[in-house]
N, C-alpha and C positions, 0 to 999 in steps of 0.2 A: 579908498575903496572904489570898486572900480563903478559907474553910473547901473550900468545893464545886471550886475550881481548886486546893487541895492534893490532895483527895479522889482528882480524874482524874488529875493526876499520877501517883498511887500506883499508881491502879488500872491506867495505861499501862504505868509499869514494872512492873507484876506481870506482865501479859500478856506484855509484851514475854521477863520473864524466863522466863514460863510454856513459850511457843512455841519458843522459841531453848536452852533449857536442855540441855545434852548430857545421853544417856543414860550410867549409869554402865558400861555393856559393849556399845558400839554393835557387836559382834557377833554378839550373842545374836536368834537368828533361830528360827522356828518349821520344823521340818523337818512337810514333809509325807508321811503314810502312804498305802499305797498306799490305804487306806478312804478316806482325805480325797479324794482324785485322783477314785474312783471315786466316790464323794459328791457331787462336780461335774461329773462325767460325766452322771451320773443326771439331776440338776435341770437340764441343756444339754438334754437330750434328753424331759424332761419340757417343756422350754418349746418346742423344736421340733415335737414334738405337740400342742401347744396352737394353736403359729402356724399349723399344716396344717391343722388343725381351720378355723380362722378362713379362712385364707386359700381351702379349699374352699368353705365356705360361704359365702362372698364370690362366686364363683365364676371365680376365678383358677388352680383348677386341674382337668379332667378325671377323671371318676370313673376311671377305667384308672390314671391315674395317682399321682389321691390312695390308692387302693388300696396300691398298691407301695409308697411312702413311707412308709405310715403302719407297713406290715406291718415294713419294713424298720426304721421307730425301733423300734414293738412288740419285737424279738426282738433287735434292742444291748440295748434296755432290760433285758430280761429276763437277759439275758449278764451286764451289769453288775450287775445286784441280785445274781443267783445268786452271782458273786466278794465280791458286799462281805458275805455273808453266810456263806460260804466261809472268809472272812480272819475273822470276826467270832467264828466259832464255834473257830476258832484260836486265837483268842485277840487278835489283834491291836488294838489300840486306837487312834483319832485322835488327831493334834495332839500332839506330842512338842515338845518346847522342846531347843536345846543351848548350849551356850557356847561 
């Protein structure tokens, strides 16, 4: 047999057993904190004022109205930082694992 067609063989079943291989506790799952939750809050609402930004400047939306919306992410946002810094100084830390 020829070196280079043992080679891929190998190298198929490695993959193969790479990708399909069970984990040893396929219950073990990452629990999120309420920091994690509001850590993605944050960056939803950092990219929504991004897209209002753009999408005003485009001009798809009304100064009247890019007002409101922006003011309205502005002050979730600021709600959301003031908690994650609230839980932060508590103590609370992200990303916890369990079994």
């Amino acid at each position: 047999m020829n070196s280079s067609v043992l080679a891929s063989i190998l190298l198929s079943l490695a993959s193969f057993a790479f990708v399909f291989w069970p984990e040893r506790n396929p219950f073990v799952q990452a629990d999120k904190t309420r920091v994690d939750y509001l850590r993605e809050r944050k960056d939803a609402i950092y990219e929504n004022l991004r897209d209002l930004n753009f999408e005003y400047q485009a001009g798809k939306y009304p100064e009247a109205e890019y007002v409101e919306q922006r003011r309205a992410l502005e002050d979730e946002a600021a709600q959301v930082i003031a908690e994650m810094e609230g839980l932060t100084a508590r103590g609370m830390k992200a990303g916890r694992f369990r079994a």
